[in-house]
C-alpha positions, 0 to 999 in steps of 0.5 A, a space after each residue: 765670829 760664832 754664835 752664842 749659844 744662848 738656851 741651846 742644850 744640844 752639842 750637834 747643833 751647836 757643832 754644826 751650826 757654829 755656835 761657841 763650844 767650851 770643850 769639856 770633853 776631857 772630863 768626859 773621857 776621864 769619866 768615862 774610862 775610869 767608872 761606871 756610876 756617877 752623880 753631880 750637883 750644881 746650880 740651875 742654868 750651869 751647862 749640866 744638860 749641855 754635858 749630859 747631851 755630850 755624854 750621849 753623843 760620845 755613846 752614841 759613836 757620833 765621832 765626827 761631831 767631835 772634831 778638833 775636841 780633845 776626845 777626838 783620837 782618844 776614844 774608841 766611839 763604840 756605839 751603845 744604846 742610851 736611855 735618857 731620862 729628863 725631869 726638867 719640862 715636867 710640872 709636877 703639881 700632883 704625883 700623877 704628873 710624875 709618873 706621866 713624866 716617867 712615862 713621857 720619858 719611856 715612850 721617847 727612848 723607845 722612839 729614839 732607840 727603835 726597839 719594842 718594849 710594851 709598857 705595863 703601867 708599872 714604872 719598874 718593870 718598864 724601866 726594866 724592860 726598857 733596858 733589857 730590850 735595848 741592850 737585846 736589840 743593840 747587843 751592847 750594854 745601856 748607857 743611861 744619862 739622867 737630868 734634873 733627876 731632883 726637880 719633882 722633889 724640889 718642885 714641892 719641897 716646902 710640901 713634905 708629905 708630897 716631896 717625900 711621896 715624890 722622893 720614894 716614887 724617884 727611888 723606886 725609879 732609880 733602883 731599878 738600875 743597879 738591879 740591871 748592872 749586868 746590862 749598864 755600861 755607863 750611868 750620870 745622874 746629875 741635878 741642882 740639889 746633892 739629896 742624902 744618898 741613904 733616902 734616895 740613893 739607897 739602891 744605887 749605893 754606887 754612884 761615884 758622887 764628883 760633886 765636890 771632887 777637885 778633878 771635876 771642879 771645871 766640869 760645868 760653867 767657864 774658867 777665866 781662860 775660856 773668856 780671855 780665850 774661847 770668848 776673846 773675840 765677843 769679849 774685847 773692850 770688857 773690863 775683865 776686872 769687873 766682869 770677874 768681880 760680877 760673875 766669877 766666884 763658884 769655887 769647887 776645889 779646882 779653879 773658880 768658874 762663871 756660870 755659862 749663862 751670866 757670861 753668854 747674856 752678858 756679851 749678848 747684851 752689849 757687856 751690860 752689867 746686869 743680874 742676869 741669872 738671878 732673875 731667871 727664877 724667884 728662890 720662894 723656898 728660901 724665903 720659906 726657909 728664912 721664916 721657918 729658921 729665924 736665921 740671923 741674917 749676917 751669918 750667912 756670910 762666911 759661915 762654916 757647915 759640917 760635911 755631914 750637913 750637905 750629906 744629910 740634906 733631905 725632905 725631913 731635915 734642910 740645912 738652910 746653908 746646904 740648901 743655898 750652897 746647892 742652889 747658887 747663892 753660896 759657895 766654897 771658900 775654904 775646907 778644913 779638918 778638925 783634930 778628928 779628922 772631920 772635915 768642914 766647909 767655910 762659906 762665901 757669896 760667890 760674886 756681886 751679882 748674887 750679893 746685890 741680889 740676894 740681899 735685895 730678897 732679903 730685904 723684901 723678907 726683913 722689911 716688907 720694903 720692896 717699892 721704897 727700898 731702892 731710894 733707901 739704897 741710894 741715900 744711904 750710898 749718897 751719905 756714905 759716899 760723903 761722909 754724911 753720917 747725919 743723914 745716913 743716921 737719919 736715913 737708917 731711921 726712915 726705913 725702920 720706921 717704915 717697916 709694916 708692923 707685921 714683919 716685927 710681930 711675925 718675926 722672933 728676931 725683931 726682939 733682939 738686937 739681931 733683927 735690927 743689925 740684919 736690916 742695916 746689913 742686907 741694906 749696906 751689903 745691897 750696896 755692894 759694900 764688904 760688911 763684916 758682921 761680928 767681926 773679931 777682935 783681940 777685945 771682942 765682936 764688932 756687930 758690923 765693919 764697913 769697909 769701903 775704898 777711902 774709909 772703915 765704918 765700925 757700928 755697935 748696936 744695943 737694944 733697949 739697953 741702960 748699960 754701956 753707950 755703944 760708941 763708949 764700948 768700941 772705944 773702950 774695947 779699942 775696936 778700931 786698932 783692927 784697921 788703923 794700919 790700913 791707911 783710912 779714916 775710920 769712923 765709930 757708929 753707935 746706935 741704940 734701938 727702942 723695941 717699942 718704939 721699933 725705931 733708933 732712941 740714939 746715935 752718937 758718931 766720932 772720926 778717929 
């Protein structure tokens, strides 16, 4: 049986060592064969080093490491020089460290390239030199493969002084291709996030961006078939079912795909279920972010963001739905075309690792809870479980009045009814259940739908409010009806909330 390849971003070991290898070579050759400039996004630990280092064995006219792949008899494996460029081991805490990095960079393509190119300190004319005498020494033009092109920027994006210094520095870097183009046969540039091309790309305005492009929707991460074939061996006695609903998800416009490190732990760790990738890294910036926006929470879920958002993510303006579609903790559903033309993207938490994990952030953010939150979650999955709404109520209860009192004053949201169908959201969706939030009627908007195996659990929210009891408004507004042809029980949930008292003042349920 091969061996896992678990950290392992170099393509000649895992050939020669008997590693497992995902062939995505026929990416490669169609990349290679039909332009010249291109550009990639996706998430941390998805095999974007692992196809660049394929790319620079292809240029470098290693053929034997590619036997039995499907570029094998394909490509001619004409040898060119390859200039690499990484940014993923840099720290980058001031901006001297990425021009040490740049510079750490230079000097090992020099090494590897054995050629002479003198470096002046000026990072342009270097870079420039570089690929003028390895294109001189070699006599072919230079191949040129970036990673983690966006790290010193993301490494600092809550510093928007520092991030766009480290912006213009990477564009001054980055210009300096296209002014080579004579002397470049082939360029990847590929990172986590998707910057607005106008501030970082703007003198490389060629790139070919595949991002999104539905040919290359495989390009990184496994597909289902890769599991039930490349991995069939490390995979027996997985309930497939399962792993798809924990890992798989990250949709691109071609088919769904797991991202490589989830599945490699996974079978690595006896087919343990476990939030494998989302404990390689604290998302701070996301919290930061939430601060920044008082978003209301359940709109994350099945939210719509506009083509020109993603396109306009930069240091000045951060989308908070583009920045968590780039990082991993939302992806595509769907993608639409107005009247106009204009095209819009409907999005979707990709699998239950992300939905447990994310919403357990969130609760931290919401709730300041992170030591208790956990007997919370299994009281309410108890009294769920048995129809206890009492409990469950009374459950709900304790962890509002629970919350320190700086999260409700450092919070706009908590004014509003918003704040507190946020905490009873992230709570139940912690639990892995379907939750709907203003769920749409033919009468109106259920604040939140619960929808588990054997019951539908509608629940209406008001806040210091004299008006109509919430449970009468979901009867009034005949709710329920959305969901009586399932075949479930359902159960109507009222709940008030006093601002001042930051606690539940009523409840009322009723089975229907």
């Amino acid at each position: 049986m091969k061996k896992l390849p678990i950290g392992i971003q170099t393509l000649s070991e895992i050939i020669l060592k008997d590693y497992v290898y995902v062939d995505k070579t026929h990416f490669a050759h169609k990349l290679i064969n039909r332009g010249k400039y291109y550009f990639l996004s996706r998430p941390r630990r998805f095999g974007k080093s692992l196809f660049l280092d394929t790319l620079k064995e292809i240029f470098q006219g290693n053929k034997e490491l590619f036997q039995g792949l499907y570029i094998h008899d394909k490509h001619d494996f004409k040898r060119h020089p390859v200039i690499k460029i990484s940014f993923g081991s840099g720290d980058y805490i001031e901006e001297e460290e990425i021009k040490k990095e740049i510079y750490n960079n230079f000097k090992r393509n020099i090494r590897d390239l054995d050629i002479e190119s003198e470096l002046s300190g000026d990072y342009r004319t270097d870079f420039e030199q570089l690929i003028y005498n390895a294109n001189k020494q070699y006599q072919e033009q230079v191949v040129i493969l970036v990673d983690e092109y966006d790290k010193p920027i993301l490494d600092n994006i809550t510093d928007k002084e520092y991030a766009q210094n480290a912006r213009h520095i990477l564009k001054n870097l980055y210009s300096v291709i296209k002014d080579n183009d004579s002397l470049v046969r082939f360029v990847f540039i590929t990172g986590v996030s998707k910057f607005s091309k106008m501030n970082l790309f703007s003198g490389l305005n060629n790139l070919q961006d595949i991002t999104i492009n539905q040919e290359y929707a495989e390009i990184c991460g496994y597909t289902h078939e890769d599991l039930t074939t490349v991995f069939n061996e490390h995979i027996k006695g997985a309930n497939l079912d399962l792993v798809q609903l924990w890992y798989n998800g990250y949709y691109y416009f071609g088919e769904k795909v797991y991202n490589p490190f989830d599945i490699l732990l996974f079978i690595s760790n006896h087919l343990e279920f476990r939030n494998y990738w989302w404990n390689t890294g604290n998302p701070t910036f996301l919290i930061k972010k939430l601060e920044e926006e008082n978003y209301y929470i359940p709109r994350i879920e099945q939210a719509v963001i506009a083509e020109e958002k993603l396109e306009a993510f930069d240091v000045e303006y951060i989308d908070l739905l583009a920045l968590l579609w780039q990082t991993g903790y939302l992806t595509f559903e769907d993608k639409t075309q107005d009247a106009m033309g204009r095209i819009k993207y409907k999005l979707t938490i990709p699998n239950l690792e992300i939905q447990f994990a994310l919403n357990e952030l969130l609760i931290d953010y919401l709730t300041d809870q992170r030591y208790t939150k956990l007997d919370y979650e299994s009281n309410l999955f108890e009294n769920l479980q048995n129809n206890n709404f009492e409990g469950f109520i009374t459950e709900l209860k304790a962890i509002f009045s629970s919350i320190p009192y700086h999260n409700y004053a450092n919070n706009i949201i908590s004014r509003y009814e918003g704040y507190y169908c946020s905490v009873v959201f992230v709570y139940l969706s912690a639990l892995g259940y379907q939750v709907i939030a203003e769920d749409t009627t033919n009468k109106g908007r259920i604040d939140l739908t619960l929808q588990m195996q054997d019951k539908v659990v509608i629940i209406e929210f008001k806040v210091d409010s004299n008006e109509q009891n919430p449970l009468e408004q979901i009867k009034e507004r005949r709710y329920q009806e959305k969901y009586q042809n399932l075949g479930k029980n359902i159960y109507l949930v009222g709940i008030k909330f006093d601002s001042k008292e930051k606690d539940i003042s009523d409840q009322q349920v009723e089975a229907v």
